[in-house]
TIMI-2910 file (N, C-alpha, C, CB; in pm, 1 decimal, decimal comma, always signed):
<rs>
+----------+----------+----------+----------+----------+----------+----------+----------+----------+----------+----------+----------+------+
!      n_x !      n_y !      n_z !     ca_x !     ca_y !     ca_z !      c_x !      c_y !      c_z !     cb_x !     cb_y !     cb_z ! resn !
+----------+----------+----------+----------+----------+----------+----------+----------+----------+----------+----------+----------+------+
!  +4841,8 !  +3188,1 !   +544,8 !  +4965,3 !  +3255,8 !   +586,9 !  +5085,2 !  +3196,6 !   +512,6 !  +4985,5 !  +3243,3 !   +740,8 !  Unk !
!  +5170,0 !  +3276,9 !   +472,3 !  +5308,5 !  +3229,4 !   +380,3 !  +5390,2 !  +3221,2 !   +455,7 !  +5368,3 !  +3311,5 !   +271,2 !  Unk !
!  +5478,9 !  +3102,5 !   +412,4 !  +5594,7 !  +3097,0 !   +484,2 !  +5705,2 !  +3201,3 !   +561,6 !  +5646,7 !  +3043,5 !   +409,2 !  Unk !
!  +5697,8 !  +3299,2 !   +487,9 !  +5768,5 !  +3390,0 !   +551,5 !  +5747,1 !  +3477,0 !   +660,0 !  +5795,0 !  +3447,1 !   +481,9 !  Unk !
!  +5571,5 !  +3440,8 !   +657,6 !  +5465,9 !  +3538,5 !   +749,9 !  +5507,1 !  +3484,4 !   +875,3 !  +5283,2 !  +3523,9 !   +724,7 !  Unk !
!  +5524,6 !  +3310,9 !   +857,8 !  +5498,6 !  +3202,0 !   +972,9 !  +5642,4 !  +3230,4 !  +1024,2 !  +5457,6 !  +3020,6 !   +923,5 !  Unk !
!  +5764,9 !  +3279,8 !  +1005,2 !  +5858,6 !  +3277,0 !  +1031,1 !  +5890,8 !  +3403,5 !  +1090,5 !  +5914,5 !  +3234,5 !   +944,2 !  Unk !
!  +5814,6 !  +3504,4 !  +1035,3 !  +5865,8 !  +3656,4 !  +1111,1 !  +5732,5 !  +3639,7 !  +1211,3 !  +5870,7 !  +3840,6 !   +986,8 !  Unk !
!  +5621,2 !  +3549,5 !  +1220,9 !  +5538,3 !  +3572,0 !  +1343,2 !  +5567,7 !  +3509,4 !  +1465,5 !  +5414,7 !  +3538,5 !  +1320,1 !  Unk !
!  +5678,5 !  +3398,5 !  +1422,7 !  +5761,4 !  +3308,9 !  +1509,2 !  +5850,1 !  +3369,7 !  +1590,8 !  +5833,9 !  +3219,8 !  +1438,6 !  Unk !
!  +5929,1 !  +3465,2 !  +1496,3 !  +6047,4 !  +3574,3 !  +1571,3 !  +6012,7 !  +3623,3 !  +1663,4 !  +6096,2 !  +3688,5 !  +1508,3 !  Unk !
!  +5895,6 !  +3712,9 !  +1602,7 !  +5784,6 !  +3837,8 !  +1654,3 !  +5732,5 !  +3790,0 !  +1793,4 !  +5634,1 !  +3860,2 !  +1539,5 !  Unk !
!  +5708,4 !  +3628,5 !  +1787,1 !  +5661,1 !  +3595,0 !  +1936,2 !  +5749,7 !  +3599,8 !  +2024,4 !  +5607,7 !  +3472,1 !  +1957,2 !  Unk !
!  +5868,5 !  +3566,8 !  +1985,4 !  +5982,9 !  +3550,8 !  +2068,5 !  +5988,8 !  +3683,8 !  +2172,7 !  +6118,7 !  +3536,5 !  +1970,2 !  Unk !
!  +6006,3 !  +3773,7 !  +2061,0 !  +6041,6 !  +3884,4 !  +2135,6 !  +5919,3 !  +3976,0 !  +2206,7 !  +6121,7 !  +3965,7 !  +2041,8 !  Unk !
!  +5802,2 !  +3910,7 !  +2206,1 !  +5726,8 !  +4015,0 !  +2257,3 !  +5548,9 !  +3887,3 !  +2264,4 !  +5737,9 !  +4193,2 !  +2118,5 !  Unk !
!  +5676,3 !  +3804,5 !  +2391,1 !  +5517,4 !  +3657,1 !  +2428,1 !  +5435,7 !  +3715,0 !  +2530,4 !  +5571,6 !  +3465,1 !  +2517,6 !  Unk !
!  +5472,0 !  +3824,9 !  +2585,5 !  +5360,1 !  +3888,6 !  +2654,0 !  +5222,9 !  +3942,5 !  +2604,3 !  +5410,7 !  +3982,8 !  +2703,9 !  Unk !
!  +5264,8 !  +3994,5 !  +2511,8 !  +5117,7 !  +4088,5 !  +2407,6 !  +5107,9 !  +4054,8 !  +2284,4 !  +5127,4 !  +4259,8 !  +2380,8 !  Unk !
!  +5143,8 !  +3890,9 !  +2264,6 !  +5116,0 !  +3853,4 !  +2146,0 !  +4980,0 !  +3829,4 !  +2126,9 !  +5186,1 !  +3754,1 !  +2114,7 !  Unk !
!  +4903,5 !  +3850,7 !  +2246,0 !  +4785,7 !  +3804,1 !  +2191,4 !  +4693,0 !  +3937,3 !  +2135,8 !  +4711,4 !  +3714,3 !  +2307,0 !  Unk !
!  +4713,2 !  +4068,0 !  +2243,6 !  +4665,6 !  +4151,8 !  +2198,4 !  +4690,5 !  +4220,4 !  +2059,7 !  +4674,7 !  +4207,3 !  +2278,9 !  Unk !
!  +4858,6 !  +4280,4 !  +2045,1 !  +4913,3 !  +4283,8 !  +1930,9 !  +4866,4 !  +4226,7 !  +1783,1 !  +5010,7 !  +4238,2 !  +1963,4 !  Unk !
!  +4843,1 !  +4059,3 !  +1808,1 !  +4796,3 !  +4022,7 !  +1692,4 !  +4694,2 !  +3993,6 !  +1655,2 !  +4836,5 !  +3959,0 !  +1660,8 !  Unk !
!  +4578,0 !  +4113,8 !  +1744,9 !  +4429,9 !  +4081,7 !  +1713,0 !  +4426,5 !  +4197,1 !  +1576,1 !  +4300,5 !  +4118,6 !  +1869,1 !  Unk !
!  +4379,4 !  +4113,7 !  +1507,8 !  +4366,3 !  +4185,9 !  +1391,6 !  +4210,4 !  +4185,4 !  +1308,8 !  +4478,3 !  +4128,1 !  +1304,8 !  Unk !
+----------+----------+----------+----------+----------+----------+----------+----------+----------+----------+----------+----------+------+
</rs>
């Protein structure tokens, strides 16, 4: 993961720590 990935997935948790887990089954 690139730095920038690690930083918008950081945001991304912020705003949405409820369904981060589902969301980021990939």
């Amino acid at each position: 993961m690139s730095a920038r990935g690690a930083e918008a997935f950081l945001v991304w948790k912020r705003r949405q720590p409820r369904g981060e887990r589902k969301a980021f089954t990939l």
